[in-house]
Backbone as a printed PyTorch tensor [residue, N CA C, xyz], in Angstrom:
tensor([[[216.6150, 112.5580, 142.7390],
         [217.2320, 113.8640, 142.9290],
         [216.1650, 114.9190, 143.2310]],

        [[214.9030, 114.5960, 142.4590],
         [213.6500, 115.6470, 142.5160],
         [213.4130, 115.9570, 143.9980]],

        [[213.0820, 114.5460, 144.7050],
         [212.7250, 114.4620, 146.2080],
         [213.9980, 115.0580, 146.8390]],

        [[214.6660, 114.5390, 146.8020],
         [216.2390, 115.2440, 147.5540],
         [216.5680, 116.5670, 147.7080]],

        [[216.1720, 117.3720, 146.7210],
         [215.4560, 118.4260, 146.6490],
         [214.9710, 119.4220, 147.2970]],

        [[213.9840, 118.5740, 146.8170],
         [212.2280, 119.0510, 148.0970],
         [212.4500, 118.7560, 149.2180]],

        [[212.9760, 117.8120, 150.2260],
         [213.5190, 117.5680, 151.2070],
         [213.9030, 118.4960, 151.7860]],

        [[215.2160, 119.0190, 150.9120],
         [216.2370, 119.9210, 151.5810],
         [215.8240, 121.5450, 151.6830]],

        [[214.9410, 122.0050, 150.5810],
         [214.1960, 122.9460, 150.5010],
         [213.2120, 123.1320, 151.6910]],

        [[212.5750, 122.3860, 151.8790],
         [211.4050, 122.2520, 152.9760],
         [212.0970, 122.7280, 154.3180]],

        [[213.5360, 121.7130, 154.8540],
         [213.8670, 121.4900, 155.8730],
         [214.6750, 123.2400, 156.0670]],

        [[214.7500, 123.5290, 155.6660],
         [215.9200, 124.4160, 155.4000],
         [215.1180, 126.2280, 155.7300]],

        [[213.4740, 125.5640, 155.4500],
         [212.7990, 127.0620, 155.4090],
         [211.9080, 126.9540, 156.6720]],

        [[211.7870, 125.5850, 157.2640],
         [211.3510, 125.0790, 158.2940],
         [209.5510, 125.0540, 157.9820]],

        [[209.2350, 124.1340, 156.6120],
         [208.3300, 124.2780, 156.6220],
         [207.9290, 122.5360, 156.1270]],

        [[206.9740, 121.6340, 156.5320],
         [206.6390, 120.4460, 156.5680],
         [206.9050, 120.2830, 154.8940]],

        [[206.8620, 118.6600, 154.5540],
         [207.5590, 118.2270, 153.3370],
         [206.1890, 117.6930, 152.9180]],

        [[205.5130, 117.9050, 151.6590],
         [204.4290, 117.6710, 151.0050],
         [204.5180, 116.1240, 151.0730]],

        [[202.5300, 116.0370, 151.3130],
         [202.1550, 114.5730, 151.6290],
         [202.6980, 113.6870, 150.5880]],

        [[202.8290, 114.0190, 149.2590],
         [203.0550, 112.3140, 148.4690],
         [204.2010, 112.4010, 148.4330]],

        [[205.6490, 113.3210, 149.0920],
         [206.5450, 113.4480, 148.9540],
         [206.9280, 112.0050, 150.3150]],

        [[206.4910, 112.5110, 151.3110],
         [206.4610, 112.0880, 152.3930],
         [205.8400, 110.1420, 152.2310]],

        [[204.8980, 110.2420, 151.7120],
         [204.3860, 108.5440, 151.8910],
         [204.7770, 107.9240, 150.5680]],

        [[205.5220, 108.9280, 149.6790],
         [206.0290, 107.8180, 148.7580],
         [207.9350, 107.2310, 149.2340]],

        [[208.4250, 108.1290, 150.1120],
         [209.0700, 107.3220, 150.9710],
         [209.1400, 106.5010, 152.0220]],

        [[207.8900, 106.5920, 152.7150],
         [207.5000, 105.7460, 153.5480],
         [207.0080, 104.3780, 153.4260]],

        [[206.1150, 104.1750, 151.9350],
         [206.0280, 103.0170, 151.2370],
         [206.8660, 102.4240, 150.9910]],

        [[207.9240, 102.9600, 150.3410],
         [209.3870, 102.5440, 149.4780],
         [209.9220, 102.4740, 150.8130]],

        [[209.8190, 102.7520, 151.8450],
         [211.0460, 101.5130, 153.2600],
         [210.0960, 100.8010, 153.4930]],

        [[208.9170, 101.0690, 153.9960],
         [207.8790,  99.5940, 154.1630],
         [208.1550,  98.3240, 153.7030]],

        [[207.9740,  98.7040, 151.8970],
         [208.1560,  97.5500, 150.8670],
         [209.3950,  97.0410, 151.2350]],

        [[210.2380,  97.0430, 152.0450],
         [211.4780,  96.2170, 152.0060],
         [211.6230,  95.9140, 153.3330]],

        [[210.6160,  95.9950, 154.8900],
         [210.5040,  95.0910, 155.3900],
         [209.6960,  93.8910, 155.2580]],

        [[209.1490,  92.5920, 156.2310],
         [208.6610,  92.0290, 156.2880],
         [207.1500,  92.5900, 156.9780]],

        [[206.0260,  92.2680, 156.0020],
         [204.6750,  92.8860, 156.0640],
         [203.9880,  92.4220, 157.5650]],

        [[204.5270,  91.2610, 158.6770],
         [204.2600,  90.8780, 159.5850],
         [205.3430,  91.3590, 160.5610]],

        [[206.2470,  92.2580, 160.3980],
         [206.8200,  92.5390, 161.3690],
         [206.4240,  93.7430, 162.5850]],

        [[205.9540,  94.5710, 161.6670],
         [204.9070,  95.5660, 162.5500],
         [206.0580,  96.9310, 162.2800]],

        [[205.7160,  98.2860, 162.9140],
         [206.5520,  99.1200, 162.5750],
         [206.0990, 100.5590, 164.0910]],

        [[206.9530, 101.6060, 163.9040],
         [206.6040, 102.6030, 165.0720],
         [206.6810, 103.8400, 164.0420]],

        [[205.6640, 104.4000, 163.8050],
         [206.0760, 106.1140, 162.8660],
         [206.5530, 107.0170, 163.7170]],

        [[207.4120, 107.6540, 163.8100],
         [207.9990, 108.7410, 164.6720],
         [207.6170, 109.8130, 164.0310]],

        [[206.4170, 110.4940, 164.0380],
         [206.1070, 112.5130, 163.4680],
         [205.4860, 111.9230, 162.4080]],

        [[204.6790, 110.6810, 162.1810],
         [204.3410, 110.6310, 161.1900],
         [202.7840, 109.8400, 160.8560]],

        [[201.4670, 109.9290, 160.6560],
         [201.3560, 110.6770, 159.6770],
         [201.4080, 112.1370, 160.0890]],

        [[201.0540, 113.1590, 159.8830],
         [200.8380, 114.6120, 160.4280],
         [199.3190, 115.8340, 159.7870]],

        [[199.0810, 114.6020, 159.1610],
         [197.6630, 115.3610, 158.5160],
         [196.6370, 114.0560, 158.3520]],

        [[195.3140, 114.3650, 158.1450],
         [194.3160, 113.4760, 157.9540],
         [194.4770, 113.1440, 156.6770]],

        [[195.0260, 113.3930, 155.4420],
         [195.2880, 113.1470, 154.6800],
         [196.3480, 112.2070, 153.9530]],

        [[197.1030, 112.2910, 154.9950],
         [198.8970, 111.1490, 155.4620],
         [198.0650, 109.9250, 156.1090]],

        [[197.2690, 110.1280, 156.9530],
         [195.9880, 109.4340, 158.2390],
         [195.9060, 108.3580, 156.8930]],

        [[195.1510, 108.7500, 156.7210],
         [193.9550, 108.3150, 155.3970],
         [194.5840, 107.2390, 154.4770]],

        [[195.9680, 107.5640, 153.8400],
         [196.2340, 107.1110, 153.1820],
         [197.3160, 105.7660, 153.8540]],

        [[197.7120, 105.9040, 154.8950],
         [198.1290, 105.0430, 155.6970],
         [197.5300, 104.1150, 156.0830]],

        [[196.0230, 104.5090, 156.2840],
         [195.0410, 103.4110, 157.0810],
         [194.8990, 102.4360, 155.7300]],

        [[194.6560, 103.2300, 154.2890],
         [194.8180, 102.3980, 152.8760],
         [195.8320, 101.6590, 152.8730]],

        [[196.7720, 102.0600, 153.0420],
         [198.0900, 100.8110, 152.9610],
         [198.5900, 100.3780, 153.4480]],

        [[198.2010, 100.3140, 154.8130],
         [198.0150,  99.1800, 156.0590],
         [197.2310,  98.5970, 156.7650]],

        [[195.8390,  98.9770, 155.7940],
         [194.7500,  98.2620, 157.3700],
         [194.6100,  98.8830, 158.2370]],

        [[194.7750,  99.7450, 158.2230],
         [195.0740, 100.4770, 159.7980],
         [195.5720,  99.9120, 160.6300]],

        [[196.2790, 101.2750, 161.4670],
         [197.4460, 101.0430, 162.8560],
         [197.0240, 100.6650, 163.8610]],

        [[197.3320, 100.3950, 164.6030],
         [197.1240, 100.2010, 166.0280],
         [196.4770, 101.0780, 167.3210]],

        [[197.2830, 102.4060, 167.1450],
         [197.5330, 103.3590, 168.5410],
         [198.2110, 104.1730, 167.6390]],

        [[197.4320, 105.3900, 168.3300],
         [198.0790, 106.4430, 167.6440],
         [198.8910, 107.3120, 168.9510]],

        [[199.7440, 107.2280, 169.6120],
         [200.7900, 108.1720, 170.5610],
         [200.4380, 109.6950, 170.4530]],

        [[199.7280, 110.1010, 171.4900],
         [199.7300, 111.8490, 171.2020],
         [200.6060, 112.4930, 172.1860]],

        [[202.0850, 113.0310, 172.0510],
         [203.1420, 112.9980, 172.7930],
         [202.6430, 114.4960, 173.3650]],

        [[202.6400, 115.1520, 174.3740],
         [201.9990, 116.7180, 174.8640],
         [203.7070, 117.2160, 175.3940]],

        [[204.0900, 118.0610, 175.3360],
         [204.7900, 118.8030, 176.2570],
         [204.4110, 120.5690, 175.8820]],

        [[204.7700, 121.6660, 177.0030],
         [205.0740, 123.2080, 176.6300],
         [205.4120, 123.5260, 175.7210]],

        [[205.2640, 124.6110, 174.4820],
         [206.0840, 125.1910, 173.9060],
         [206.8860, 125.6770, 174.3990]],

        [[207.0290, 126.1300, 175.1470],
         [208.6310, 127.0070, 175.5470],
         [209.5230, 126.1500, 175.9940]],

        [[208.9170, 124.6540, 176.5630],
         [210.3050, 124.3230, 176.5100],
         [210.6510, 123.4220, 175.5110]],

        [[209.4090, 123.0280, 174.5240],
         [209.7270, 122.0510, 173.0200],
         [210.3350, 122.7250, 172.3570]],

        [[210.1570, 124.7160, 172.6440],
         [211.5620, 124.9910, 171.4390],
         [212.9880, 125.1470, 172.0790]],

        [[213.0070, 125.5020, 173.3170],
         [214.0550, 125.1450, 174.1840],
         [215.1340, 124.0560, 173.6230]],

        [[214.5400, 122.5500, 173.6210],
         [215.2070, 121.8470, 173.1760],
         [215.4600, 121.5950, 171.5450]],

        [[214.4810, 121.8240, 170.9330],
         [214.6760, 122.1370, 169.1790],
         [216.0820, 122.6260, 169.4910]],

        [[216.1300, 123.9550, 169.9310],
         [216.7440, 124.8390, 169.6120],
         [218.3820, 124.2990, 169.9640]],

        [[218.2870, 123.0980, 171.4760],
         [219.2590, 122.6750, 172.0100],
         [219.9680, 121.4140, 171.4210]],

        [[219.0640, 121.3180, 170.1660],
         [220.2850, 119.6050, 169.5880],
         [220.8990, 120.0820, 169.0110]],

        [[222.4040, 118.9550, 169.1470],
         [223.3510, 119.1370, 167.9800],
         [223.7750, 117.6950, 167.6130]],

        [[224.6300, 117.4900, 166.9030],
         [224.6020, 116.3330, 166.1470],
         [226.4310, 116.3840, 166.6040]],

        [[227.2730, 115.5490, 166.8770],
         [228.9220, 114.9280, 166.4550],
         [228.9000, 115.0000, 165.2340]],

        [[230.2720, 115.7770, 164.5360],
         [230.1170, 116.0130, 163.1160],
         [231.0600, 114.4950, 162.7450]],

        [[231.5030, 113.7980, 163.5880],
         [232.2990, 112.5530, 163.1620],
         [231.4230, 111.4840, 163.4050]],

        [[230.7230, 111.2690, 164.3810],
         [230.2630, 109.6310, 165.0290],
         [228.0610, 109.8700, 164.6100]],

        [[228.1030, 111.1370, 164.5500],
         [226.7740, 110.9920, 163.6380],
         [225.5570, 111.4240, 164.8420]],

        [[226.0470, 111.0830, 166.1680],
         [225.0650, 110.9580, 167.1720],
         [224.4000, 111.9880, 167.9550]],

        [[223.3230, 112.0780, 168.3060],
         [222.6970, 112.9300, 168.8360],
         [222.4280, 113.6360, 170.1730]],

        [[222.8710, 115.0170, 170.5840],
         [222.7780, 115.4310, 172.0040],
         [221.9260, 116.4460, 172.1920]],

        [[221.7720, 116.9190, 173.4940],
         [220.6310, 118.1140, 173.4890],
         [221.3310, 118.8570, 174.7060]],

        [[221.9910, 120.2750, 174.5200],
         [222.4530, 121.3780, 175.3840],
         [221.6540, 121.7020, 176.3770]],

        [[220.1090, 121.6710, 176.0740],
         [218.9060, 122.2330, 177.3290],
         [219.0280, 121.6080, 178.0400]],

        [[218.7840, 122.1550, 179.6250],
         [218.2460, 121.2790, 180.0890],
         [217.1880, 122.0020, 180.7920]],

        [[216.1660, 121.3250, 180.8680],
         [214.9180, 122.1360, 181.2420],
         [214.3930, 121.5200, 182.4430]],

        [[213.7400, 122.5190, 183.2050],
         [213.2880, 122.3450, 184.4810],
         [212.5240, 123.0610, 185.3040]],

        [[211.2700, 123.1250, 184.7520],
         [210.6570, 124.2230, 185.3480],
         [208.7480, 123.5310, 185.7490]],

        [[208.5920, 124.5880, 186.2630],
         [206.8330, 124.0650, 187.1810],
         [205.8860, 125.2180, 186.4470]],

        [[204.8880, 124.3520, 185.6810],
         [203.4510, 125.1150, 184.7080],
         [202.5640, 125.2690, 185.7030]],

        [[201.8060, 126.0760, 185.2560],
         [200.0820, 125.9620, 186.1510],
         [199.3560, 125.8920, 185.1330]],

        [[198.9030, 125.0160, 184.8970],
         [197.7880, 124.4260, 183.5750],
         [196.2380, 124.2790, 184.5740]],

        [[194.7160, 125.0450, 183.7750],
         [193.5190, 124.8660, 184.3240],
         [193.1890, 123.6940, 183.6290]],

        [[192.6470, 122.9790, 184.6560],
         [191.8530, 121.6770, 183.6130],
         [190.3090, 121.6950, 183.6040]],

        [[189.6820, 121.0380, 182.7040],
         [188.4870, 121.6210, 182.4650],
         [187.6110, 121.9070, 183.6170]],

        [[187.7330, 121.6980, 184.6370],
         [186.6920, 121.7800, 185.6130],
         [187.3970, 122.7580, 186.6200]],

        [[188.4400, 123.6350, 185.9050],
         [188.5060, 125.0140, 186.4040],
         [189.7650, 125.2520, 187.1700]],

        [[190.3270, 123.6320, 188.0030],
         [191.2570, 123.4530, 189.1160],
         [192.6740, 123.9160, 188.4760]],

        [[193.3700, 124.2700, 189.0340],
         [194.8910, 124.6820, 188.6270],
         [195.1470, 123.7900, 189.0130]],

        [[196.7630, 123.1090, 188.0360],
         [197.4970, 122.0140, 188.4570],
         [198.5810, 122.3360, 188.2020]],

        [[199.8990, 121.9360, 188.8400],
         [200.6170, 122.4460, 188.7680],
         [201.8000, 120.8770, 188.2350]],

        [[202.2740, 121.3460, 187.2270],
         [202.9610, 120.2730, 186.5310],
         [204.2280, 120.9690, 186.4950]],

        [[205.1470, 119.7980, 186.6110],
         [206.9130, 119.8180, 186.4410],
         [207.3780, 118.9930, 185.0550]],

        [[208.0750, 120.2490, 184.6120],
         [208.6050, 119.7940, 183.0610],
         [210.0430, 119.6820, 183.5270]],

        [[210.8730, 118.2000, 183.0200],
         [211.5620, 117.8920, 183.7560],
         [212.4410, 116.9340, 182.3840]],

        [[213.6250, 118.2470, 181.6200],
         [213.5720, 117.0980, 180.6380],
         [215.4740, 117.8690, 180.6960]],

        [[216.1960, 116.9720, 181.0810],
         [217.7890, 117.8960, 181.4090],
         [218.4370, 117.4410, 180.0930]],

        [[219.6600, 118.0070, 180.3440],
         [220.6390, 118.2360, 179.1780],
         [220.8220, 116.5580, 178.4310]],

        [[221.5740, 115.8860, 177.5620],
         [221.7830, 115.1740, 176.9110],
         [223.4230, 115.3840, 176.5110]],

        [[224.1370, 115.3290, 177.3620],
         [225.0850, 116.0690, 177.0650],
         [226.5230, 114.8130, 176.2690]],

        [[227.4700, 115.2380, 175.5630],
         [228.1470, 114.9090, 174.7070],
         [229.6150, 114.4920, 175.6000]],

        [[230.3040, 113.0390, 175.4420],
         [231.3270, 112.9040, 175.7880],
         [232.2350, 113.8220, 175.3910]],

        [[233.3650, 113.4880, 176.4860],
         [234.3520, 114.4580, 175.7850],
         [234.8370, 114.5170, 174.2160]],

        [[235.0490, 113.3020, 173.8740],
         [235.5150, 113.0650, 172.3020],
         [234.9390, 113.8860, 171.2960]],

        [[233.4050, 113.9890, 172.1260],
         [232.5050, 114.6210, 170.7030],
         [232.3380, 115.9500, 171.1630]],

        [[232.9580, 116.6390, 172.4170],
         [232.1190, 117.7310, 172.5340],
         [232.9480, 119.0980, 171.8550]],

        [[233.8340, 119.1960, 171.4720],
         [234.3910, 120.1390, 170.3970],
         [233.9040, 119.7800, 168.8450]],

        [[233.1710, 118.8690, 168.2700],
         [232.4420, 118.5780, 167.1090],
         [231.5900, 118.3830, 166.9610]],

        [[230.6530, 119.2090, 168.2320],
         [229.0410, 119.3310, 167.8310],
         [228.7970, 120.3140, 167.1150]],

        [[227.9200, 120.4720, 165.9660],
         [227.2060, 121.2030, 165.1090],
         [225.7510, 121.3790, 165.6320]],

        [[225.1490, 122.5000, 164.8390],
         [223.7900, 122.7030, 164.8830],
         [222.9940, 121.7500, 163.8910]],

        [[221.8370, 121.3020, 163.7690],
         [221.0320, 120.8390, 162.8170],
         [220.8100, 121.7630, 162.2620]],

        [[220.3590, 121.1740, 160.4960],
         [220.2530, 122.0580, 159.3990],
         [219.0800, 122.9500, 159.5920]],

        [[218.0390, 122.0900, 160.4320],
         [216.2820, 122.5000, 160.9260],
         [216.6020, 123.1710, 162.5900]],

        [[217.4730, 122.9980, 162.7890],
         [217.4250, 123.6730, 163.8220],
         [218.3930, 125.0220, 163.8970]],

        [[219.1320, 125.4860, 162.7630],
         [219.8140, 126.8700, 163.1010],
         [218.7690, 127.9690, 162.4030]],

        [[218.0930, 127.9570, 162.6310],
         [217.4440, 129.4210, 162.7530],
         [216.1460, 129.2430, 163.5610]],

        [[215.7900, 130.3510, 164.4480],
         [214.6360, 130.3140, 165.8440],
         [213.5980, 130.3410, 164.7050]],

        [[213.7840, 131.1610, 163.8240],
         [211.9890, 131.3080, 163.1680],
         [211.8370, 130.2220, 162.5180]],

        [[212.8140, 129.3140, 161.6240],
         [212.3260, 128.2930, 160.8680],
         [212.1990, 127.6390, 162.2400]],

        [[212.5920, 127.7130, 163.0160],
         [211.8050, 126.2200, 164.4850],
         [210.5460, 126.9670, 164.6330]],

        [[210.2180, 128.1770, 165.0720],
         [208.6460, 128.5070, 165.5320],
         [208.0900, 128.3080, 164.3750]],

        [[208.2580, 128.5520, 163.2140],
         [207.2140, 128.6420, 161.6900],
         [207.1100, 126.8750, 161.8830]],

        [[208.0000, 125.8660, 162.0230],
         [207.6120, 124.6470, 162.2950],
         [206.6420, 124.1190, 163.2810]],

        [[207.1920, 124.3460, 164.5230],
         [206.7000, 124.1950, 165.2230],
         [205.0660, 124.8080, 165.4600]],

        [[204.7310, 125.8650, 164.7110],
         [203.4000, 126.3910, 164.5540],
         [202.7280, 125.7540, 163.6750]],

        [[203.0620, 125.4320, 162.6780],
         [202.3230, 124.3650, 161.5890],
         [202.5080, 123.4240, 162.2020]],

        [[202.8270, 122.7770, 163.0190],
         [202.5800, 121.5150, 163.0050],
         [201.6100, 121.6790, 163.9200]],

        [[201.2720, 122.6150, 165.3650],
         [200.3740, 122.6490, 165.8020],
         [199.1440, 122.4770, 165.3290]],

        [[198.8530, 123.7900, 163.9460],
         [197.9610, 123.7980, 163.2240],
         [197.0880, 122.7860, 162.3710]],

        [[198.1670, 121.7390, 162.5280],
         [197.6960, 120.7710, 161.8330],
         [197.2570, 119.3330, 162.6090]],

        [[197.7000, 119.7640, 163.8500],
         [197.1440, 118.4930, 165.2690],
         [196.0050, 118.3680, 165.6510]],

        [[195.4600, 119.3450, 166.0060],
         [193.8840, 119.0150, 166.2340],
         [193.1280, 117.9700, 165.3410]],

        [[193.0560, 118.5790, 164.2610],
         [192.6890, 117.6110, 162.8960],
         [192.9520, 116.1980, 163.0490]],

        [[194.1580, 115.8420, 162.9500],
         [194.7010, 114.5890, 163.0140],
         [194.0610, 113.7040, 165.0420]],

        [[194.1710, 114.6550, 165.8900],
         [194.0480, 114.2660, 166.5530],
         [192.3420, 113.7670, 166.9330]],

        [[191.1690, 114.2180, 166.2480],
         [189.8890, 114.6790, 166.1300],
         [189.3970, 113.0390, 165.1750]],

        [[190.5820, 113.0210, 164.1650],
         [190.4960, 111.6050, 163.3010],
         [190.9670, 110.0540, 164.1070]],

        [[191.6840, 110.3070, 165.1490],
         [192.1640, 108.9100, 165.4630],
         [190.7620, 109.0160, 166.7800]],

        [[191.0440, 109.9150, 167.6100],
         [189.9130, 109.9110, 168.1840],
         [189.0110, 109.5480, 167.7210]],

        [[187.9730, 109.6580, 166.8430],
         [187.0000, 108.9540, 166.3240],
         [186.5200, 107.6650, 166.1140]],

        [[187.9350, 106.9940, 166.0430],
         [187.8620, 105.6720, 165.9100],
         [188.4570, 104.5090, 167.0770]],

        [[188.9170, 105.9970, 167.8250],
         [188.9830, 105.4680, 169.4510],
         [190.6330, 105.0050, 169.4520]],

        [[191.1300, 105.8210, 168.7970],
         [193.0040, 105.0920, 168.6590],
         [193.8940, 105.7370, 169.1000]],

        [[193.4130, 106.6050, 169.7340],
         [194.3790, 107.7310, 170.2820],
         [194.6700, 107.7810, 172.1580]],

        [[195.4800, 108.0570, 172.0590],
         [196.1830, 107.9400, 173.6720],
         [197.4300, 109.3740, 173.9820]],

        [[196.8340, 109.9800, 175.0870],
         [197.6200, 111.2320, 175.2340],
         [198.4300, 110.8530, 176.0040]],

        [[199.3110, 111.1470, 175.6890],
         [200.6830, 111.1710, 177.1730],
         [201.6890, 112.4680, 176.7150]],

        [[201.8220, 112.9230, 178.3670],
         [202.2220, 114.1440, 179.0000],
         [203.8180, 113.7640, 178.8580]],

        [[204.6340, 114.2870, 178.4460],
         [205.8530, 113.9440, 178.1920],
         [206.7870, 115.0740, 178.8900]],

        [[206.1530, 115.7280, 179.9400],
         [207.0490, 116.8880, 180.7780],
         [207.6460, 116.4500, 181.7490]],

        [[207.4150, 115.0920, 182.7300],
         [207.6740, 114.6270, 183.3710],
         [209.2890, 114.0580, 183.3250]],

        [[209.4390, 113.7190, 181.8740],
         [210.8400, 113.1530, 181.2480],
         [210.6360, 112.0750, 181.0070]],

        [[212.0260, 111.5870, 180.3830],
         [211.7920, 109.7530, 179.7570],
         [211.4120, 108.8170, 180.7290]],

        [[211.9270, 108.8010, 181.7250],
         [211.8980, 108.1320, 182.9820],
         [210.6510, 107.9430, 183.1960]],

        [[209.8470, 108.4350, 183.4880],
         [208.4330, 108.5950, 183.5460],
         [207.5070, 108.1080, 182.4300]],

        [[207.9010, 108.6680, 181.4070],
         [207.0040, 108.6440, 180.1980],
         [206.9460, 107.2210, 179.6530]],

        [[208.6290, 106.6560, 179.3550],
         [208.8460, 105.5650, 179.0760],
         [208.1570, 104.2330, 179.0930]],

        [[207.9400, 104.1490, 180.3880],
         [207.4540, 103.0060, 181.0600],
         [205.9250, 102.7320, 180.2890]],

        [[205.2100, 103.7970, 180.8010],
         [203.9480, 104.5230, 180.0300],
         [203.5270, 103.5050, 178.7490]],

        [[204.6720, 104.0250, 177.8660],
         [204.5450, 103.8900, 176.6520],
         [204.6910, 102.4110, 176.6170]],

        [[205.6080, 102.1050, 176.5820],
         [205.6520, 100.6720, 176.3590],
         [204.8060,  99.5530, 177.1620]],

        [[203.5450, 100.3930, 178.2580],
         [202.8160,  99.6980, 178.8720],
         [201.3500,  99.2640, 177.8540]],

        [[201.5220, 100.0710, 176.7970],
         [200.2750, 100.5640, 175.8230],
         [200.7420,  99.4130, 174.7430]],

        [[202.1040,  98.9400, 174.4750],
         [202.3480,  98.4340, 173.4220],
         [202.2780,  97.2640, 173.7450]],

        [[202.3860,  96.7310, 175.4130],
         [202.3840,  95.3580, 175.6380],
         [200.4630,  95.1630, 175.8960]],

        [[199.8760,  95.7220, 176.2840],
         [198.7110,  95.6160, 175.5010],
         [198.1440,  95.6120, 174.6780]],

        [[198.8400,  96.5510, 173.3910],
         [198.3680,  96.0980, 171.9220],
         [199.1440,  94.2220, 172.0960]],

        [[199.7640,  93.8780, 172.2570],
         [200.7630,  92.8280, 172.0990],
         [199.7060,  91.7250, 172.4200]],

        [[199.1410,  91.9220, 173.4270],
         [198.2800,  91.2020, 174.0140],
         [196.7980,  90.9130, 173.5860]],

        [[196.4010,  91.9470, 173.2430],
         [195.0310,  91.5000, 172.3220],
         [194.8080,  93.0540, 170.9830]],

        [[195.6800,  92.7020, 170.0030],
         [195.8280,  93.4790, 168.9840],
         [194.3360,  93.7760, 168.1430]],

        [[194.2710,  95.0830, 167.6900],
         [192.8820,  95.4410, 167.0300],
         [192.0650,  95.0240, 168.1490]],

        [[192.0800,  95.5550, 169.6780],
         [190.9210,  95.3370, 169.7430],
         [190.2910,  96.9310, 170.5210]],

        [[190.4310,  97.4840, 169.2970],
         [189.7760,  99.1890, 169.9830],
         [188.9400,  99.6960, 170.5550]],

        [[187.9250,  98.5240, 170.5770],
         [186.4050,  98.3190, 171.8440],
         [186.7510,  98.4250, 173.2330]],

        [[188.3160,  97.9820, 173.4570],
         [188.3840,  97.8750, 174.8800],
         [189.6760,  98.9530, 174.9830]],

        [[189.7950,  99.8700, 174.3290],
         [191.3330, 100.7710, 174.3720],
         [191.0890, 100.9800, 175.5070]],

        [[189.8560, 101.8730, 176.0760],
         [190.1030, 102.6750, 177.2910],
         [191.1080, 102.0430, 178.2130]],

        [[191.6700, 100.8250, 178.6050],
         [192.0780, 100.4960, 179.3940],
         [193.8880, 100.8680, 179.1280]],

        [[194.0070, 101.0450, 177.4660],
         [195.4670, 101.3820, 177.5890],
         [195.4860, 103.1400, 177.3890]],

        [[194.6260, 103.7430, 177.4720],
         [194.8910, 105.0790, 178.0280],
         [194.8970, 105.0810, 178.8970]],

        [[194.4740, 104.2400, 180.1350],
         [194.7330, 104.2810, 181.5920],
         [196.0300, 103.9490, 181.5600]],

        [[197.2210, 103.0090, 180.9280],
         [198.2060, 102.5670, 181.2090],
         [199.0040, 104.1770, 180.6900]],

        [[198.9060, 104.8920, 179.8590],
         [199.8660, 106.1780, 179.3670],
         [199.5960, 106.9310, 180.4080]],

        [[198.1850, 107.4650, 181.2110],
         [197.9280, 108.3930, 181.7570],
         [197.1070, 107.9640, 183.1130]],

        [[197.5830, 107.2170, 184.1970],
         [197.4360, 106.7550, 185.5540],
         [196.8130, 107.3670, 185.9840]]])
């Protein structure tokens, strides 16, 4: 009930859920798969400290996914899910579509297309979409969405180090990105732990 709690407190003020709150549920689903089956963290760890204690109770991971898109349009869509209050499932109202000019280090403007459209709801469900609990208010999404920034570099500075990290640009859309991703996993698949030779699956996320 304590955690259930803290959970709902956290989510509700839009502010991240304390580390042993967080990996003492993550242990407790672990412990009840099979220790050879392997697993995917979605937002998770989020600090060097989550990092740390993960690499303790697994050996360490594999690949660490560093997903990139805009803020304006990551709160765009925050802002655009809703949930079917009957069938449980998930849609997104945005649809986004617009062209950045990002400098890259050697000064050049590039011009990138964020390309991520609506998610939209059959008829059945579309008079019983709701807002998420984390997503009805704009400031608890920016106060989120700003801490978690705050806390990326860090994390991202730690997998880097040990050479486990792989950026992919996720403005392009799933279509794009997809492929990407799962090109990185059939190379872990293929010769697992072997982080001497990653460079070759950051070439597969980022062509």
């Amino acid at each position: 009930m304590i955690v259930r709690d803290q959970i709902k407190s956290a989510v509700n003020e839009g502010k991240l859920l304390p580390d042993h709150v967080i990996v003492e549920l993550l242990l407790r689903r672990m412990h009840d798969k099979h220790p050879c089956a392997g697993f995917v963290l979605d937002g998770f760890p989020r600090t060097v400290t989550q990092a740390r204690i993960l690499d303790e109770a697994t050996g360490g991971i594999d690949v660490a996914l560093n997903l990139h898109l805009d803020n304006d349009a990551l709160l765009l869509k925050c802002l655009g899910r809703r949930v079917c209050r009957e069938c449980g499932k998930d849609y997104n109202l945005a649809n986004v579509d617009v062209t950045t000019h990002d400098r890259d280090p050697n000064g050049l403007v590039r011009r990138r297309r964020i390309f991520l459209p609506a998610r939209l709801p059959p008829q059945e469900c579309a008079a019983k979409l709701e807002v998420r609990a984390d997503d009805s208010n704009e400031h608890a999404v920016r106060e989120r969405l700003h801490a978690f920034a705050e806390e990326r570099k860090p994390m991202e500075e730690y997998y880097h180090s040990q050479n486990r990290l792989v950026d992919v640009n996720v403005g392009p859309g799933a279509e794009y990105v997809w492929p990407r991703i799962l090109d990185v996993i059939r190379e872990l698949e293929a010769e697992p732990r072997r982080h001497e030779s990653f460079d070759q699956f950051k070439q597969c996320a980022n062509p």
